[in-house]
N, C-alpha and C positions, 0 to 999 in steps of 0.2 A: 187219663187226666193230665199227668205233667208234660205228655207230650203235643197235647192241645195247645198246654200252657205255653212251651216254650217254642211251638207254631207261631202261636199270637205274638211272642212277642220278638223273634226273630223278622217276623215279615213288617207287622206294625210298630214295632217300637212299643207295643204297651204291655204292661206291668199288669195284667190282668188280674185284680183281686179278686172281683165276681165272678170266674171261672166253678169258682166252689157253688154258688148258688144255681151254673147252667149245670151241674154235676147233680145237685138235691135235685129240680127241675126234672133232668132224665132220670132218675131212679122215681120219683113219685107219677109219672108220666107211664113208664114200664110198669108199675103197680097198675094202674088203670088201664090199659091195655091190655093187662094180663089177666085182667079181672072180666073185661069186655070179652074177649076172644073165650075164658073158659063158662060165659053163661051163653055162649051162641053154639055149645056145646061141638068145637070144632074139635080136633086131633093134638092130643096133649104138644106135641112137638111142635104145634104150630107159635105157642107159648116162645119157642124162642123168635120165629118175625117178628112176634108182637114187640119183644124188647129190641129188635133194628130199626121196627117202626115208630116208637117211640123217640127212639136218639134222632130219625129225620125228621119227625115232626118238631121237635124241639129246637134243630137248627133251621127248619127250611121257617117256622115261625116269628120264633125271638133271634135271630142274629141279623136279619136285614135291620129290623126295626131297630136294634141296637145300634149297629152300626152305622146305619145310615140319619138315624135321628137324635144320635144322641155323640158318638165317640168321632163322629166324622166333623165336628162344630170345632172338636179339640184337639185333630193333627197338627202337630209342629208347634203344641204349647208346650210348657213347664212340661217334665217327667212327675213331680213331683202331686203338678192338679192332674194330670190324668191318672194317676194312684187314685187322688182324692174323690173323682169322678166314678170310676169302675169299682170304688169303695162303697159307695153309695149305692151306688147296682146293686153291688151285695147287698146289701139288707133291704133294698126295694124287693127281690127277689125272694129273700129271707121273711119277708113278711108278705108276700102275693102266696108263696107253697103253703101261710097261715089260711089265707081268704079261700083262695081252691079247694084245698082237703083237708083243712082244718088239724087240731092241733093230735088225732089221736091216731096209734103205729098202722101202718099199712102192713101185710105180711104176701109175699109173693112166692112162696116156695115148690110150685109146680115144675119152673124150669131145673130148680135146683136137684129132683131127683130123677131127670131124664137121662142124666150120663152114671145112674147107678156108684157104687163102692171098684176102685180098685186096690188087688193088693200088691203092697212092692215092698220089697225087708222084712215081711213078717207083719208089715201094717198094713192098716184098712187107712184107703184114705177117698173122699170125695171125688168124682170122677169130671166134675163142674168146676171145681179148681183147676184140674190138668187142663182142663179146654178152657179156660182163661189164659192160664198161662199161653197156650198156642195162640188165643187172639192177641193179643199184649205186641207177641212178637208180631205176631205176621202185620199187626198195625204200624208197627216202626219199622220192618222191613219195606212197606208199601209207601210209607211216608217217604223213608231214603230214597226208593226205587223212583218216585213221584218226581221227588225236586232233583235229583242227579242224573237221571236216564231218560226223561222225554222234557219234549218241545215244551210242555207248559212249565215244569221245574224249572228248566234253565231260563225263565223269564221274570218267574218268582225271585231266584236266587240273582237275577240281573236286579228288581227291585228291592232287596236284601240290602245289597252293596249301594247304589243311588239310586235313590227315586226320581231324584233331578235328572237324571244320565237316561236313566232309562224311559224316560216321559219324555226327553225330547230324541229317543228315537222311534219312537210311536207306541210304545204300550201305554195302555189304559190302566195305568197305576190302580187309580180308585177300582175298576173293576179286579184287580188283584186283592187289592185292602180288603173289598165285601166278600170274596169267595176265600181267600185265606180265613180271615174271620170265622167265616161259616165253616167251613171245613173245622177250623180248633171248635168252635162251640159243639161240631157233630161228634168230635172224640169227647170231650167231655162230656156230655149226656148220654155217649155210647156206655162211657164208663159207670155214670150211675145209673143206667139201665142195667146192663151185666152185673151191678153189684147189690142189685134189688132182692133178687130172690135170694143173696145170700145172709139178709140185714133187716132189722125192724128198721122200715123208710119211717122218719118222726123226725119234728121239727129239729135244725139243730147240726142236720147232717151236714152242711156244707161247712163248718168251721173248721172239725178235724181233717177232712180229707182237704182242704186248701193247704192247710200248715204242710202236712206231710209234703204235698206235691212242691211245694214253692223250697224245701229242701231239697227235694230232688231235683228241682234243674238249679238250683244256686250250686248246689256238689258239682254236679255235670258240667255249668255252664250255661248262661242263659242265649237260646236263640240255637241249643246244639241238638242235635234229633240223637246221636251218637251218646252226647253228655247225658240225655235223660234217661236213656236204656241205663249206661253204668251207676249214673246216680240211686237208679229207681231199686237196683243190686247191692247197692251198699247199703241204703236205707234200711231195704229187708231184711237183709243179714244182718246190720245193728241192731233193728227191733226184736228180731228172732233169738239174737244172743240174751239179751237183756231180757224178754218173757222168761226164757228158758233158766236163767240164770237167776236173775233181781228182778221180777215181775213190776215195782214199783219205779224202776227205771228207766221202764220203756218210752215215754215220750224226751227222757232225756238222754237216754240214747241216736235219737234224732238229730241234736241239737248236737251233740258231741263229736258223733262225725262230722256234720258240718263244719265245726268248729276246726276240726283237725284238718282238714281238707282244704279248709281258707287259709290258716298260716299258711301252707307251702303252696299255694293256687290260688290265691282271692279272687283273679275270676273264672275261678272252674276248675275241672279237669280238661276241660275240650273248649275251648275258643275258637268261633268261627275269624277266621284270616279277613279282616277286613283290608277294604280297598284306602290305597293311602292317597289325600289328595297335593297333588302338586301344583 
């Protein structure tokens, strides 16, 4: 989810607030697929394509039409109206997952018992946690791998630093804008597809998981693939202390590291080196 987030808005300059609602979107999305696939009475494990198929169908559907009909009218305005604008998504979005599937919990928990209990220290822990944890990573290691080690990255990361510079040496900016775009919307709905079978999907979802993430790449750094790995580490371990410790703490332990982490870095921990012009 935040490393969608800070795709978006590294490559487009935007402040994605409706990131949270393509997030509700693929987790209600993976419910219905997940529900499709087990009355066609296929192989439980198939249960997890179903939530890959999900996260592309949500991006190969709503990110053009976003993009192209709605966010692309408002390149190179105010930061401040295209907040105002992808605010708005939000809750268009927030209230379309009403019209769809209506207001009562979806429960997808087939995937969630295909990787069994492991035990490690004496505990029993969820075996669909650890294999998150390994997508998490290998997502942000694919992501770095993408924009630093091949031809299409380094063309990305050319449109990063100028769109100007780079448009007039023949890239197709706009075709960057809609496939970066797409690409952050497919990690977002990846992530509320994978976080389906662990969650009652019910109105509402997109609020908390936006807050969390838009701390995590403000700690990290906005625009940093690096920054939202650490940010998304500090987060966790804030929230972990705080349950563990002051249960009624825990969203304000959120807000605390941030908070701590802005005095001595206001913008981040990781800054991408922009280009200076002369």
């Amino acid at each position: 989810m935040a490393l969608g987030l800070t795709l978006v808005f590294g490559v487009l300059k935007i402040l994605n607030v409706a990131h949270g609602g393509f997030y509700a979107v693929g987790a209600y999305a993976a419910a219905s697929f997940v529900a499709w696939f087990a009355s066609w009475g296929l192989a439980p494990w198939l249960s997890l394509v179903a939530l890959l198929m999900a996260a592309v169908a949500v991006a190969a559907l709503l990110a053009p039409a976003v993009e192209r009909g709605l966010l692309r009218v408002f390149y190179g305005r105010d930061e401040v109206l295209l907040v105002l604008v992808t605010y708005a998504l939000f809750l268009i979005l927030e209230d379309a997952t009403k019209l769809v599937w209506g207001t009562n919990p979806y429960f997808t928990g087939g995937p969630y018992a295909l990787f069994g209990n492991v035990q490690a220290g004496g505990q029993s822990y969820v075996g669909y946690d650890f294999a998150l944890v390994g997508v998490a990573a290998a997502c942000g290691l694919a992501v770095w791998w993408l924009l630093n080690r091949t031809r299409a990255g380094k063309i990305v990361l050319a449109v990063i630093h100028s769109a100007e510079v780079a448009s007039s040496m023949g890239v197709n900016v706009s075709l960057v804008y809609s496939l970066s775009f797409m690409f952050g919307i497919f990690l977002a709905a990846l992530g509320g597809a994978l976080t389906a079978p662990m969650i009652s999907v019910v109105p509402g979802l997109s609020v908390s998981v936006v807050i969390v993430s838009f701390a995590v790449v403000i700690i990290g750094g906005l625009g940093s693939i690096e920054g939202a790995a650490i940010g998304a580490l500090i987060v966790g371990l804030a929230r972990s202390l705080a349950v563990h410790t002051w249960p009624p703490a825990e969203l304000f332990s959120i807000y605390l590291a941030m908070a701590v982490v802005l005095v001595f870095r206001p913008e981040g921990l990781f800054l991408r080196v922009k280009a200076r012009r002369i």
